[in-house]
N, CA, C and O atoms as a Tinker XYZ file with bonds, in Angstrom:
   512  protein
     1  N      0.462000    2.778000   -9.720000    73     2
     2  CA     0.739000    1.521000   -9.083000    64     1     3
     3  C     -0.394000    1.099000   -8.173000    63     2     4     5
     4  O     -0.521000   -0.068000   -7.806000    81     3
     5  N     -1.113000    1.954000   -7.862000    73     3     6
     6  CA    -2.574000    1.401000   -6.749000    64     5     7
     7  C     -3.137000    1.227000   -7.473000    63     6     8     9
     8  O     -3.229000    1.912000   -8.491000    81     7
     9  N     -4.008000   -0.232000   -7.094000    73     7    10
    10  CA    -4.873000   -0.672000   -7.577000    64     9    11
    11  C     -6.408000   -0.056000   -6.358000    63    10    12    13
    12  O     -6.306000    0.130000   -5.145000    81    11
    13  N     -7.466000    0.096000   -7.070000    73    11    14
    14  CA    -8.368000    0.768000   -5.750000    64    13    15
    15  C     -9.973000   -0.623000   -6.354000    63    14    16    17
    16  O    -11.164000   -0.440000   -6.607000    81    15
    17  N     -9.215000   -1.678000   -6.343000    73    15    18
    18  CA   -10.090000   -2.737000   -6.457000    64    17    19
    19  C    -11.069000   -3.614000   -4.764000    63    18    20    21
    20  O    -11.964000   -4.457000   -4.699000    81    19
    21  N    -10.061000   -2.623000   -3.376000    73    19    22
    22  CA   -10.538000   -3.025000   -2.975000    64    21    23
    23  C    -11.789000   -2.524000   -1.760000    63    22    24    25
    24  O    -11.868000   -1.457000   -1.151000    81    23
    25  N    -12.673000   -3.725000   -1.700000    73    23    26
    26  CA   -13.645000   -3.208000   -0.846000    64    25    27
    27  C    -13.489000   -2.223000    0.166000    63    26    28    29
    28  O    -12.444000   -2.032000    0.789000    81    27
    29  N    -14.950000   -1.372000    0.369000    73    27    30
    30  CA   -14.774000   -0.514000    1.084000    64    29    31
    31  C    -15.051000   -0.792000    2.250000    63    30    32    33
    32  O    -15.049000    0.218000    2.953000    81    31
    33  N    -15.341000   -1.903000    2.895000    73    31    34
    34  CA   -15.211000   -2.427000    4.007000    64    33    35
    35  C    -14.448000   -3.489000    4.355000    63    34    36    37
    36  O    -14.264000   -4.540000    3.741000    81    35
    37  N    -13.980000   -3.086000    5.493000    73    35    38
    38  CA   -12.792000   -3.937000    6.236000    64    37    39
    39  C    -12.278000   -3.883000    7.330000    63    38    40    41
    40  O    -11.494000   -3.018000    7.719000    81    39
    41  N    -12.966000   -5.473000    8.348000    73    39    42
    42  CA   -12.796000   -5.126000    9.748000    64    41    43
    43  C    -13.945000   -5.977000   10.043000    63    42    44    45
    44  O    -14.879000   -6.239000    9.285000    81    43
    45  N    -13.744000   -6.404000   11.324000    73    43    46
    46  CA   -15.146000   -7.604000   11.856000    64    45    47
    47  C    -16.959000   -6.400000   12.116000    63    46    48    49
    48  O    -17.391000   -5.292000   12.436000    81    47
    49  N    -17.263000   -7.578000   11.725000    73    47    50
    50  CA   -18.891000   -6.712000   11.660000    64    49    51
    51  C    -19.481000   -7.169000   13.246000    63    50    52    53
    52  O    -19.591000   -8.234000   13.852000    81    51
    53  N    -19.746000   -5.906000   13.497000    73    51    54
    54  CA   -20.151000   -5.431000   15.003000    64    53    55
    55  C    -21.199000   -6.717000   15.225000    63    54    56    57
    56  O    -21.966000   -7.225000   14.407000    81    55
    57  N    -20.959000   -7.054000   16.600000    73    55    58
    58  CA   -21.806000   -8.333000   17.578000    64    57    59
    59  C    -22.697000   -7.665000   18.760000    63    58    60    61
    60  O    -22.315000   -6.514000   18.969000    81    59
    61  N    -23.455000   -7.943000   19.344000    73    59    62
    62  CA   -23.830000   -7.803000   20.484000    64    61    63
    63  C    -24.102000   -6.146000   20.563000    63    62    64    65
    64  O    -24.168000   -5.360000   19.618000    81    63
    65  N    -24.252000   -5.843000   22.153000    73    63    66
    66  CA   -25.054000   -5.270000   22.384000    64    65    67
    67  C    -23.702000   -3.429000   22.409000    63    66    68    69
    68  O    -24.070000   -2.266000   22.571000    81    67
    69  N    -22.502000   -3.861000   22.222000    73    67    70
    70  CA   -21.652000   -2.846000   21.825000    64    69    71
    71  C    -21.341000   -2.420000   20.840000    63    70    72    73
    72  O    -20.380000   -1.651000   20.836000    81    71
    73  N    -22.262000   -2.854000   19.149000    73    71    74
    74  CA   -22.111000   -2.820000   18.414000    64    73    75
    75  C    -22.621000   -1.450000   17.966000    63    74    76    77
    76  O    -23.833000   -1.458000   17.749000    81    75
    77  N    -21.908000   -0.069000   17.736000    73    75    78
    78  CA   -21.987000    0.939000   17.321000    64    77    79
    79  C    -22.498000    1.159000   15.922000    63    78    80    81
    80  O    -23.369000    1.949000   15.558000    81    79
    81  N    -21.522000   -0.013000   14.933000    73    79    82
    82  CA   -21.778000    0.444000   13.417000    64    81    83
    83  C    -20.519000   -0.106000   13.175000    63    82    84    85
    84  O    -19.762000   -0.579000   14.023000    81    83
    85  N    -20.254000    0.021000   11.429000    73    83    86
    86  CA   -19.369000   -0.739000   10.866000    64    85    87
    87  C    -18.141000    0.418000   10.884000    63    86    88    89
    88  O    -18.133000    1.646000   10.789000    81    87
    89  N    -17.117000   -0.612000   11.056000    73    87    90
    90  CA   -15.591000    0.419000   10.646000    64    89    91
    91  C    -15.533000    0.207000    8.906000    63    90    92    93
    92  O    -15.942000   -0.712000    8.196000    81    91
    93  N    -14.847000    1.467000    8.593000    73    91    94
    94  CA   -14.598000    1.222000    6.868000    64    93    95
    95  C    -13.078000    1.879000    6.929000    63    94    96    97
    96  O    -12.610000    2.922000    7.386000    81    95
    97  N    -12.655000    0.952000    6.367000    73    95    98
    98  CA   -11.058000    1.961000    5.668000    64    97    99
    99  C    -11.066000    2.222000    4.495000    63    98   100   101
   100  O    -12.223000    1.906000    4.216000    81    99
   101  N    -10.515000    2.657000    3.360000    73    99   102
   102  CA   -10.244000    3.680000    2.364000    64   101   103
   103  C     -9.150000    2.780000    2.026000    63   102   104   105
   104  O     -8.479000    2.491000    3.017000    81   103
   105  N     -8.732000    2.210000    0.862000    73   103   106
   106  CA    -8.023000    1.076000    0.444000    64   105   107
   107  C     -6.568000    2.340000    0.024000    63   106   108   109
   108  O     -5.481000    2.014000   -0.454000    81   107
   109  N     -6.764000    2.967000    0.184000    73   107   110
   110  CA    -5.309000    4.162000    0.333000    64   109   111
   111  C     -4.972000    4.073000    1.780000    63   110   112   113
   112  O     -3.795000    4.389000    1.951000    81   111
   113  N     -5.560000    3.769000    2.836000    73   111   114
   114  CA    -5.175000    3.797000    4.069000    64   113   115
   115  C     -4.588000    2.546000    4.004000    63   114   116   117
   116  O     -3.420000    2.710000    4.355000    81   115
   117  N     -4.765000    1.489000    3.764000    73   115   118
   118  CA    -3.988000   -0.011000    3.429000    64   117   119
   119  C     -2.607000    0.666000    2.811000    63   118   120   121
   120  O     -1.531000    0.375000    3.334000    81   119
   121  N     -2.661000    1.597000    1.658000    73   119   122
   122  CA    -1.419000    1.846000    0.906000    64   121   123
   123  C     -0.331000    2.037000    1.621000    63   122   124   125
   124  O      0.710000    1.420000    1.845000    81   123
   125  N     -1.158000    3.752000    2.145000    73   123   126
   126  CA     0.084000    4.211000    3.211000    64   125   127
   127  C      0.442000    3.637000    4.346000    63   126   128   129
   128  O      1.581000    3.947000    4.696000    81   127
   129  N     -0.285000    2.702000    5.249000    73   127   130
   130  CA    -0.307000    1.740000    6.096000    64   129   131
   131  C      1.614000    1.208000    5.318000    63   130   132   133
   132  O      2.756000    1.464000    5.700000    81   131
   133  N      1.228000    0.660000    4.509000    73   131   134
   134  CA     2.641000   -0.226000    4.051000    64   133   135
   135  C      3.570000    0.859000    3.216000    63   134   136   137
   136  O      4.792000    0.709000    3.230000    81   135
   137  N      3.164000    1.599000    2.724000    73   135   138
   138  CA     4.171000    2.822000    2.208000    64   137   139
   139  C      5.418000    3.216000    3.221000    63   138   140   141
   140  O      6.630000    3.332000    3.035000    81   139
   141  N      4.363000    3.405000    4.651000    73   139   142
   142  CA     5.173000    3.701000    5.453000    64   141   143
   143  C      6.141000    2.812000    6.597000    63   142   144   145
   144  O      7.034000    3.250000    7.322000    81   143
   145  N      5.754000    1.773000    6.505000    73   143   146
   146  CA     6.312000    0.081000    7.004000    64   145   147
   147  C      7.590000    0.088000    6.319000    63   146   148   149
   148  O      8.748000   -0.133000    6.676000    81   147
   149  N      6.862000    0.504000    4.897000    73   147   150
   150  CA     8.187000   -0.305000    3.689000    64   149   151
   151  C      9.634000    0.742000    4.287000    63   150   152   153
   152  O     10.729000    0.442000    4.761000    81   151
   153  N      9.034000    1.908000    4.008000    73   151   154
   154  CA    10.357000    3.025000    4.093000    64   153   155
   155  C     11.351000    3.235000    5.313000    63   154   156   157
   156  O     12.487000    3.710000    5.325000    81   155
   157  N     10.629000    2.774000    6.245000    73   155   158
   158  CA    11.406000    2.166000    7.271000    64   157   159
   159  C     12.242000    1.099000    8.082000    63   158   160   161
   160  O     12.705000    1.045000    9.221000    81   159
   161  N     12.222000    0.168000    6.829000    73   159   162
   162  CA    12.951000   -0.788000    6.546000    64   161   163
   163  C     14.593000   -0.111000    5.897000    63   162   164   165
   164  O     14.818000    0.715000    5.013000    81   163
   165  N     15.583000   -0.960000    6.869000    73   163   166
   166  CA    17.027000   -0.376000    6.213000    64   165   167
   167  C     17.168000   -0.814000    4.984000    63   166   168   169
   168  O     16.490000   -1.745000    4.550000    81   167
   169  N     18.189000   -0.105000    4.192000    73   167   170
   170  CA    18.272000   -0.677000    3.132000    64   169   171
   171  C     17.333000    0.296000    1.882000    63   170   172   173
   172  O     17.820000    0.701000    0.827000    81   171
   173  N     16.187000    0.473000    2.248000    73   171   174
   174  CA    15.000000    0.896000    0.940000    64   173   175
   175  C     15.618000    2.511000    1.219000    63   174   176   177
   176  O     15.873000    3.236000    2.181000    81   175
   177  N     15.679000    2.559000   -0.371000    73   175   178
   178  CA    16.156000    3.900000   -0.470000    64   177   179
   179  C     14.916000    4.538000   -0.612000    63   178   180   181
   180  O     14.801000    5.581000    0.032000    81   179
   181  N     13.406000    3.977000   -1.679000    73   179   182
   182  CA    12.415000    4.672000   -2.083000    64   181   183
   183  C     11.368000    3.555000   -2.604000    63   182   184   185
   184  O     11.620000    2.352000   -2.537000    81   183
   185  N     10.228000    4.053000   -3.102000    73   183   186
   186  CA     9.369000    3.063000   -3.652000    64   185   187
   187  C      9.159000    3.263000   -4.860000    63   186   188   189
   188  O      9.160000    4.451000   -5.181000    81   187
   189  N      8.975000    2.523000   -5.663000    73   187   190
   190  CA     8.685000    2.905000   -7.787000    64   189   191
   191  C      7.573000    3.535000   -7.412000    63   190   192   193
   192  O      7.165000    3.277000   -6.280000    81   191
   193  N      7.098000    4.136000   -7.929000    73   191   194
   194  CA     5.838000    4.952000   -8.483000    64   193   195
   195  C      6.019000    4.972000   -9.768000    63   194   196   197
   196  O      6.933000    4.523000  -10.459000    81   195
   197  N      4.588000    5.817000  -10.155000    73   195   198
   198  CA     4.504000    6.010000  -11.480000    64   197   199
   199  C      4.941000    7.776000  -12.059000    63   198   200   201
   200  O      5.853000    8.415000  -11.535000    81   199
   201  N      4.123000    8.282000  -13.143000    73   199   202
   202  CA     4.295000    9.326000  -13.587000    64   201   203
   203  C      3.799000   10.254000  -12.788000    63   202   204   205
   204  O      4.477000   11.163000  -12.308000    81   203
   205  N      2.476000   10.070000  -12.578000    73   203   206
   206  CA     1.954000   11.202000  -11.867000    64   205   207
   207  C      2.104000   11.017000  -10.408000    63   206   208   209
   208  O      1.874000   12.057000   -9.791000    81   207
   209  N      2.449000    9.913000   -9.606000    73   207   210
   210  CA     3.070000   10.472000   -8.195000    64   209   211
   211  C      4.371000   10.751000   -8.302000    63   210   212   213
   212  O      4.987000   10.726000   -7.236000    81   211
   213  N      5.133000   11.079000   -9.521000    73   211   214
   214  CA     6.456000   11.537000   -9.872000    64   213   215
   215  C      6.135000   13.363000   -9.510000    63   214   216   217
   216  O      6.651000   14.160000   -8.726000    81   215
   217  N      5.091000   13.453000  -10.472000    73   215   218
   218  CA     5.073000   15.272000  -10.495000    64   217   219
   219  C      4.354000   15.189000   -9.468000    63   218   220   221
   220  O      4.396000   16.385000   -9.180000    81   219
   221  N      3.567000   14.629000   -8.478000    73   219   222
   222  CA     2.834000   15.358000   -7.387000    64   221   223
   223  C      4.087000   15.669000   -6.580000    63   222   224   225
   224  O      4.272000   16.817000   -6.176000    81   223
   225  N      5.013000   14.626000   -6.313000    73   223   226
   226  CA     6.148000   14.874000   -5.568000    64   225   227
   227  C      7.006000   15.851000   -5.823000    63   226   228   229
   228  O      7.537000   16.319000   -4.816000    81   227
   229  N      7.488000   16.570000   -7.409000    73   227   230
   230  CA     7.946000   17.502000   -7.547000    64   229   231
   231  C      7.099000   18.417000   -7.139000    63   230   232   233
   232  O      7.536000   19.350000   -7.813000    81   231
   233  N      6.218000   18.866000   -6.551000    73   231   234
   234  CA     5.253000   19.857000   -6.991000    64   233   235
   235  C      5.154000   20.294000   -5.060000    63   234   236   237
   236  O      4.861000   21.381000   -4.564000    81   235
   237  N      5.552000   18.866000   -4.288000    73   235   238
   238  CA     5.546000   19.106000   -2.913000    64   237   239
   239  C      4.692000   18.539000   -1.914000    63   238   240   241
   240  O      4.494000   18.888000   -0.750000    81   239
   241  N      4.005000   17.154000   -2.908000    73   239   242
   242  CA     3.428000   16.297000   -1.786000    64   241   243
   243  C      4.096000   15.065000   -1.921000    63   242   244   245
   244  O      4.729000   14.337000   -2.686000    81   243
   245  N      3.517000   15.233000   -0.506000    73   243   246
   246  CA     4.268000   13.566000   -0.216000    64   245   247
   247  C      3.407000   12.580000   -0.250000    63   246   248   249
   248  O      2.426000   12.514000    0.490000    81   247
   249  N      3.782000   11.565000   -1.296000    73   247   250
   250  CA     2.678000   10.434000   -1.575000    64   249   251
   251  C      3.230000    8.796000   -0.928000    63   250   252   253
   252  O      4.022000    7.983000   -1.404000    81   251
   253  N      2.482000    8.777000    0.239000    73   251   254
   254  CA     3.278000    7.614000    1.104000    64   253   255
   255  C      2.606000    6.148000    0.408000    63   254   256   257
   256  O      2.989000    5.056000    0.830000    81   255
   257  N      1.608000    6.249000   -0.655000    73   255   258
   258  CA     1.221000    4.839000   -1.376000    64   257   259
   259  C      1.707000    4.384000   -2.559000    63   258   260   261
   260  O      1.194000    3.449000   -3.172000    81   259
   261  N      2.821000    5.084000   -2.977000    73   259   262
   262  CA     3.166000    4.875000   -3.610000    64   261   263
   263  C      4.166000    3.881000   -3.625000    63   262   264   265
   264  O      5.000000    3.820000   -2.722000    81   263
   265  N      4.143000    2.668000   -5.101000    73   263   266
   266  CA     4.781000    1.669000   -5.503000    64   265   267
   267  C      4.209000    0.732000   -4.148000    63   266   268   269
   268  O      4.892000    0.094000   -3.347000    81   267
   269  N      2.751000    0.886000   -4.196000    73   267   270
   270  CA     2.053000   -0.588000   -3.473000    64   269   271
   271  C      0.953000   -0.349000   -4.162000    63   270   272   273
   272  O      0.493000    0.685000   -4.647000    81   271
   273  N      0.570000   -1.519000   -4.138000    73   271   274
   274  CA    -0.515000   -2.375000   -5.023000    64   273   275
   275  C     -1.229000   -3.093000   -4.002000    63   274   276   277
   276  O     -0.423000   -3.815000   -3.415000    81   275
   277  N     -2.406000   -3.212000   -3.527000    73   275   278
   278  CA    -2.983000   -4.011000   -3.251000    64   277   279
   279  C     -4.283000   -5.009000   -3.498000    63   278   280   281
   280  O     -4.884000   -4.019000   -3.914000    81   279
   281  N     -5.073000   -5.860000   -3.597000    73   279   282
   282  CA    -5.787000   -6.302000   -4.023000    64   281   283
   283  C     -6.485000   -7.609000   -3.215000    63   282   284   285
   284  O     -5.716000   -8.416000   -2.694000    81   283
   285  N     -8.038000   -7.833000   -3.103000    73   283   286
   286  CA    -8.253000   -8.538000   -2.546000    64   285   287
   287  C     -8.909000   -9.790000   -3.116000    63   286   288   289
   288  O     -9.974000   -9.761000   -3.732000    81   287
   289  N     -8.094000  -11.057000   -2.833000    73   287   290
   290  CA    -8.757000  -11.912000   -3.805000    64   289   291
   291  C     -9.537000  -13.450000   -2.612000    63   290   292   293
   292  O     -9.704000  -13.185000   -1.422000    81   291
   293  N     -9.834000  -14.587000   -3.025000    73   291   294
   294  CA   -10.317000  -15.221000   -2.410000    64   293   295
   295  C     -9.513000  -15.672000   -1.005000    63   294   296   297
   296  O    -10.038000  -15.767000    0.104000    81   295
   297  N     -8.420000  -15.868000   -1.263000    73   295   298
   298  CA    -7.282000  -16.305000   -0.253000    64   297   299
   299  C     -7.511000  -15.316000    0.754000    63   298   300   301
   300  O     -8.026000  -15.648000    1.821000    81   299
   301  N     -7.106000  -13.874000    0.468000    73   299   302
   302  CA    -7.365000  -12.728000    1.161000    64   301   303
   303  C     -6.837000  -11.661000    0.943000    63   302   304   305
   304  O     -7.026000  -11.553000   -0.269000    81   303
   305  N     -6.219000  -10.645000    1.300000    73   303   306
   306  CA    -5.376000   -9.315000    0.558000    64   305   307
   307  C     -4.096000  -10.093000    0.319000    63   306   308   309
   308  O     -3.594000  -11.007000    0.973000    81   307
   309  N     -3.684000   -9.463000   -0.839000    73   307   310
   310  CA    -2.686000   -9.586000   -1.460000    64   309   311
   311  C     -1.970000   -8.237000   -1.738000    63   310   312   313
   312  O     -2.580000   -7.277000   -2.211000    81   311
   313  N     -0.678000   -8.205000   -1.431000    73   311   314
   314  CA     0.301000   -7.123000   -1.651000    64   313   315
   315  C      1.521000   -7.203000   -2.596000    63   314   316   317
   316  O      2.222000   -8.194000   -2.794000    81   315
   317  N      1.641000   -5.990000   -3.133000    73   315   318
   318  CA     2.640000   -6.006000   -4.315000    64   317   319
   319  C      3.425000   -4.555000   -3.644000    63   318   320   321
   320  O      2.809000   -3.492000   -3.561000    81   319
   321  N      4.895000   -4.713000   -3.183000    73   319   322
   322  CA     5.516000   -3.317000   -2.878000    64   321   323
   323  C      6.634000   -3.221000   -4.069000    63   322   324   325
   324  O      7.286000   -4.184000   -4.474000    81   323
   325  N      6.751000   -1.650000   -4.637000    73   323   326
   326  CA     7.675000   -2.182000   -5.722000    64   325   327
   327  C      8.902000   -1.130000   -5.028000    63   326   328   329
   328  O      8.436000   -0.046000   -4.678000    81   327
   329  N     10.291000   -1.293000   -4.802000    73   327   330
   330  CA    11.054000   -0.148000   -4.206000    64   329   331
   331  C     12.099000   -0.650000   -4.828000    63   330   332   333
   332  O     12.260000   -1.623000   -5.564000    81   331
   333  N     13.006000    0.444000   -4.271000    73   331   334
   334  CA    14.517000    0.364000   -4.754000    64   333   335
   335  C     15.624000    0.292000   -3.860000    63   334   336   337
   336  O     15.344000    0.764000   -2.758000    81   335
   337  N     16.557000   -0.054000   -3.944000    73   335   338
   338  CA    17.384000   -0.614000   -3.059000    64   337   339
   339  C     18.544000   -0.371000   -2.647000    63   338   340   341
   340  O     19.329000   -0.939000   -3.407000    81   339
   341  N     19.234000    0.331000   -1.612000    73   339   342
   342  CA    20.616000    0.712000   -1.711000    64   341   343
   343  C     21.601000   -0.292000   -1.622000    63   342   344   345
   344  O     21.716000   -1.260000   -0.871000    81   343
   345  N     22.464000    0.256000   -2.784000    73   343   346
   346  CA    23.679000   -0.666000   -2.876000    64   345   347
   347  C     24.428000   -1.079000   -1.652000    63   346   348   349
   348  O     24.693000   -0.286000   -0.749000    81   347
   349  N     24.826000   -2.584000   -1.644000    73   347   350
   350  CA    25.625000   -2.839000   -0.366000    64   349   351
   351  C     24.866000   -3.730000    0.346000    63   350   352   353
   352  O     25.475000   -4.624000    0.933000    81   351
   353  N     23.143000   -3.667000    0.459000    73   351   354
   354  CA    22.659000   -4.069000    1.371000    64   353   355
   355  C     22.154000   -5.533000    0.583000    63   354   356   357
   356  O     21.866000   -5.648000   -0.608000    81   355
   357  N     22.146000   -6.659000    1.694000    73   355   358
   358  CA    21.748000   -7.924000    0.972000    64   357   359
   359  C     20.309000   -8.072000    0.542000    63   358   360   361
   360  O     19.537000   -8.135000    1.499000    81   359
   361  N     19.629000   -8.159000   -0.906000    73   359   362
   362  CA    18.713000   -7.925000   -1.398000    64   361   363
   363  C     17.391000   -8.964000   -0.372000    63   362   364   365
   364  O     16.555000   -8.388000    0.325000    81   363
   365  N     17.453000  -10.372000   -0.478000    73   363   366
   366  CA    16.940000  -11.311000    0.451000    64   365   367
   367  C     16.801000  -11.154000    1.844000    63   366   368   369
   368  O     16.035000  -11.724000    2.621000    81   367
   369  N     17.401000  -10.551000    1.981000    73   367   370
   370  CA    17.469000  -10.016000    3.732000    64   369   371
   371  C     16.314000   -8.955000    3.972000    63   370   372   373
   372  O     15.292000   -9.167000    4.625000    81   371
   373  N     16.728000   -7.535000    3.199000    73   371   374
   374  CA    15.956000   -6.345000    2.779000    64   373   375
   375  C     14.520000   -7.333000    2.655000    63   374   376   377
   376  O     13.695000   -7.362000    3.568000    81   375
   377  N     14.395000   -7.977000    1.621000    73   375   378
   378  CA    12.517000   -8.236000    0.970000    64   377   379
   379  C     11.926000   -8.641000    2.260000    63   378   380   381
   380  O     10.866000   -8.221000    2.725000    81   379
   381  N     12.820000   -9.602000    2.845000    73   379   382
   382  CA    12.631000  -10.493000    4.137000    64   381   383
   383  C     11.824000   -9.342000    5.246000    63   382   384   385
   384  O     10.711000   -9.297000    5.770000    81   383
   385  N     12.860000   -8.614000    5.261000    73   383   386
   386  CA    12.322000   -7.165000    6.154000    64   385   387
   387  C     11.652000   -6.678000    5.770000    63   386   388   389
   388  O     10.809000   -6.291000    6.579000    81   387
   389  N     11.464000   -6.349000    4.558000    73   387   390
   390  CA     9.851000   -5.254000    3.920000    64   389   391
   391  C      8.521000   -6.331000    4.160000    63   390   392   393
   392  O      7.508000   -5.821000    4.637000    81   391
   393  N      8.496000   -7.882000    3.826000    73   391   394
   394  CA     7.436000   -8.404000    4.263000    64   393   395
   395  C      7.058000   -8.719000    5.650000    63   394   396   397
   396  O      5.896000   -8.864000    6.030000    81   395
   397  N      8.199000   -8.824000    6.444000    73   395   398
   398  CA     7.659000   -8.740000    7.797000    64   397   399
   399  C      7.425000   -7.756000    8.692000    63   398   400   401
   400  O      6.912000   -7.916000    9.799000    81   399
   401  N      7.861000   -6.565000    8.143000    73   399   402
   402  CA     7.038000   -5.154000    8.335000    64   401   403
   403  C      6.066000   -4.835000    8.004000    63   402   404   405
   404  O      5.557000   -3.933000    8.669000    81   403
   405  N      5.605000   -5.156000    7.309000    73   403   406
   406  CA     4.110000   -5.231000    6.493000    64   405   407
   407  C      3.181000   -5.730000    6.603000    63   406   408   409
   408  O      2.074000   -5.267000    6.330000    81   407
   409  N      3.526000   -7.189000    7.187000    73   407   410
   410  CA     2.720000   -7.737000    8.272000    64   409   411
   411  C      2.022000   -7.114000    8.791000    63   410   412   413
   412  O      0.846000   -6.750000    8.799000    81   411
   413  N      3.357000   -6.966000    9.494000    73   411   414
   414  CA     2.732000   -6.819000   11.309000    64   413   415
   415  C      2.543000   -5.662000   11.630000    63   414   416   417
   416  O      2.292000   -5.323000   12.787000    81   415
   417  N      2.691000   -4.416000   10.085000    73   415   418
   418  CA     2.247000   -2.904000   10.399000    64   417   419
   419  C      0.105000   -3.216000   10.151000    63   418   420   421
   420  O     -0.847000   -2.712000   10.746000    81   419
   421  N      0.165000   -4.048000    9.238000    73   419   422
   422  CA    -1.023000   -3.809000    8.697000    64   421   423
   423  C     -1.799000   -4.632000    9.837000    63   422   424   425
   424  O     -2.759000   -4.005000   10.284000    81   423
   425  N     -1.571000   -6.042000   10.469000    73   423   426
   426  CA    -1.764000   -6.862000   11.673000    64   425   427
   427  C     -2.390000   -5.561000   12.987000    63   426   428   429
   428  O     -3.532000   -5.420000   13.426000    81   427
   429  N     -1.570000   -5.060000   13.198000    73   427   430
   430  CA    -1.327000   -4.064000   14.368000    64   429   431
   431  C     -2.516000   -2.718000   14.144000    63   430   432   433
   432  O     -3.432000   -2.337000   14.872000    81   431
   433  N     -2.111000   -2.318000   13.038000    73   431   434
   434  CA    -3.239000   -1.459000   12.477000    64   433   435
   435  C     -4.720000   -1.035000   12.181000    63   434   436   437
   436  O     -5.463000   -0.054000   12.205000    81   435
   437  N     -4.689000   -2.794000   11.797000    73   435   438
   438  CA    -6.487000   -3.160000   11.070000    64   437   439
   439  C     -6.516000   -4.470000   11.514000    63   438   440   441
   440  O     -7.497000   -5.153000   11.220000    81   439
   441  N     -5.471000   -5.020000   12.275000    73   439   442
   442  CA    -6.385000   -6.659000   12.068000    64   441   443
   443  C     -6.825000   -7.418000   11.393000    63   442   444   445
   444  O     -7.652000   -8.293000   11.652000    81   443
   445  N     -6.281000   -7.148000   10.371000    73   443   446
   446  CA    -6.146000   -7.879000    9.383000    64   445   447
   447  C     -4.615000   -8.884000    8.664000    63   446   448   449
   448  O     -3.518000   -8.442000    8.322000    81   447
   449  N     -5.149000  -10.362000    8.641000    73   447   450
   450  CA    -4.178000  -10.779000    7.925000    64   449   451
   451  C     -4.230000  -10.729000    6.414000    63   450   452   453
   452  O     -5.194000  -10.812000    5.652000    81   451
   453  N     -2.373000  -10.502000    6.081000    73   451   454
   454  CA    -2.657000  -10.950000    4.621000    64   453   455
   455  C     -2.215000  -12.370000    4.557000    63   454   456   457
   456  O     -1.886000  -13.178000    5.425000    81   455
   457  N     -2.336000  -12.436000    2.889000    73   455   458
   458  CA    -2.420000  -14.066000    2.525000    64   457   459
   459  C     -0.890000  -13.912000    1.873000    63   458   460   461
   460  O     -0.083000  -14.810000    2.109000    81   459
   461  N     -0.455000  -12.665000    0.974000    73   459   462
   462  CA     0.560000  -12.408000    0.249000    64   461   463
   463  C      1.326000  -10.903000    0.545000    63   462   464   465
   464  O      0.716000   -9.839000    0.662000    81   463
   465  N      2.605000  -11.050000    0.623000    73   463   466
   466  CA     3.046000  -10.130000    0.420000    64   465   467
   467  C      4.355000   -9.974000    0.010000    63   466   468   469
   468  O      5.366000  -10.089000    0.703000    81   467
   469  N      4.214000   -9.532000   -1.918000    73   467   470
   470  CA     5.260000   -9.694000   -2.597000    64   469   471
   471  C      6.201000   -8.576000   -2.549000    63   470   472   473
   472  O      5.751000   -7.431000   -2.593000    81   471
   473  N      7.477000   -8.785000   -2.464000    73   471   474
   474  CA     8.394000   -7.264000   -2.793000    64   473   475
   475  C      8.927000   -7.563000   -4.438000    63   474   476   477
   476  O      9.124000   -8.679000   -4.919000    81   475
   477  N      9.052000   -6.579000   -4.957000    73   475   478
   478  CA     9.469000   -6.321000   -6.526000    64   477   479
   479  C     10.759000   -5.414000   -6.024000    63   478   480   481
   480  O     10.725000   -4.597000   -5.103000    81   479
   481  N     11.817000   -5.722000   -6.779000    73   479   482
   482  CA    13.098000   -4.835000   -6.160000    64   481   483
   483  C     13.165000   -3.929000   -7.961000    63   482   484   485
   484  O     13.806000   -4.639000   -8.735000    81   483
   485  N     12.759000   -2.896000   -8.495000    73   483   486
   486  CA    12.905000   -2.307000   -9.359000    64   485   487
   487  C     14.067000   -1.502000   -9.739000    63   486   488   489
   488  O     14.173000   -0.917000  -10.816000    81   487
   489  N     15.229000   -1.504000   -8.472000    73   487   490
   490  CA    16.013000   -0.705000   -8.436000    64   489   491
   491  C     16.938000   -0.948000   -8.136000    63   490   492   493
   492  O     16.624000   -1.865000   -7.378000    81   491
   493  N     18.583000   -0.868000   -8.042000    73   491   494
   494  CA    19.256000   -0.292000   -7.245000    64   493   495
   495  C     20.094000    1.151000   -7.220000    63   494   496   497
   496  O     20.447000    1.626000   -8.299000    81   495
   497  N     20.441000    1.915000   -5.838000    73   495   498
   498  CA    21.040000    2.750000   -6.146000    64   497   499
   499  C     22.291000    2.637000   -5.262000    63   498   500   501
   500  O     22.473000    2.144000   -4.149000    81   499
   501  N     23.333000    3.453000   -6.407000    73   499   502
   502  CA    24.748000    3.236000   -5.935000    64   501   503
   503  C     25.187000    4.795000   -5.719000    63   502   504   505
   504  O     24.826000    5.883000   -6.169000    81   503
   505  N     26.068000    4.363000   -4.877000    73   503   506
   506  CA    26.973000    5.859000   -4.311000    64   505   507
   507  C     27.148000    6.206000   -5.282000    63   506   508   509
   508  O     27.372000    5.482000   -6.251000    81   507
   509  N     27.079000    7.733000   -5.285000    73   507   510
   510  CA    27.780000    8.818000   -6.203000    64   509   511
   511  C     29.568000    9.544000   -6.196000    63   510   512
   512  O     29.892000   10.396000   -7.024000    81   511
């Protein structure tokens, strides 16, 4: 589900006479940045992933980028979270909450705005 299309720099380019050098993030630090936004939103039971963060997770890691996508296009980053949803909870409400966590985790974080940030609901899960 990660896309690693995006630049390796990101963050204002140093001014004046405090200017140390450039910050760089790791477009997996964007992931887990919102991996971990998303999961703390009520309601999200988990995030889609794919095959192989299926077996890393059996195996005993924890992969917090998983089922986000990100990508940077002219507008500016764009986000794709894909999760699943516990039954009961109002779906519109939930997305409502995963994008404004996501925001303002990634806002708070890097300073950076996005332009998009889509939720994909791939799931629901119901009591057993």
């Amino acid at each position: 589900m990660a896309d690693k299309t995006n630049p390796s720099f990101v963050g204002m380019t140093p001014s004046g006479d405090a200017a140390l050098g450039r910050v760089q993030l790791a477009p997996e630090v964007l992931e887990v940045i919102i991996g971990i936004a998303t999961a703390e939103v009520g309601g999200v039971v988990a995030t889609q992933g794919n095959f192989a963060t299926g077996v890393a997770e059996k195996l005993g890691k924890v992969m917090y980028g998983k089922g986000v996508k990100t990508e940077w296009a002219d507008e500016g980053l764009k986000i794709d979270v894909y999760c699943i949803i516990e039954y009961g909870h109002s779906i519109p409400a939930v997305a409502a909450e995963i994008q404004n966590e996501v925001r303002q985790a990634i806002y708070h974080m890097t300073s950076l705005t996005t332009h998009e940030v889509n939720v994909h609901i791939t799931g629901i899960q119901f009591d057993e």
